[in-house]
Steps between C-alpha positions, in 0.01 A plus 500: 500500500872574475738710707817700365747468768852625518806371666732748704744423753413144559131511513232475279218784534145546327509827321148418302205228486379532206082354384446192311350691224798656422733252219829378630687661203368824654632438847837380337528837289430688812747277707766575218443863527580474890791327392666741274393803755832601649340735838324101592774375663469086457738198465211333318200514365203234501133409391336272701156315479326578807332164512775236419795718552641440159755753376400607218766759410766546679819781416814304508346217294382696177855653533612203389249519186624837358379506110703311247886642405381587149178649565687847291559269220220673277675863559499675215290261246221673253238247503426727158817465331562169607791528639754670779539911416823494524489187204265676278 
């Protein structure tokens, strides 16, 4: 079992407990999609194991992780021409 929980104004508070059936990258989509909801107002955003406590996921540590500073470095390529359009 895991929990989404969600830091606000120095405390932490259970906002879902989710089954054990359910996959952790499924909790940790939903837990991102709390995150990026602007009328949830939170400092923070975690996913917990329920048995161990382990965080899982937590907000302000995958901010750190963004995605890679060329990740827009195939913009523009035709994988058909071989090449960049504005090259061709």
């Amino acid at each position: 079992m895991t929990t989404i929980r969600v830091y606000y104004k120095g405390k932490w508070e259970t906002l879902a407990i989710i089954d054990g059936g359910v996959p952790d990258y499924t909790v940790i989509d939903m837990a991102m999609a709390i995150d990026a909801d602007p009328l949830i107002p939170h400092d923070n955003v975690a996913v917990v194991d329920q048995i161990n406590g382990e965080v899982l996921w937590d907000a302000c540590s995958a901010a750190e992780y963004d995605e890679p500073a060329n990740i827009d470095s195939d913009v523009g390529f035709d994988p058909y021409m071989g090449c960049f359009s504005d090259d061709c």
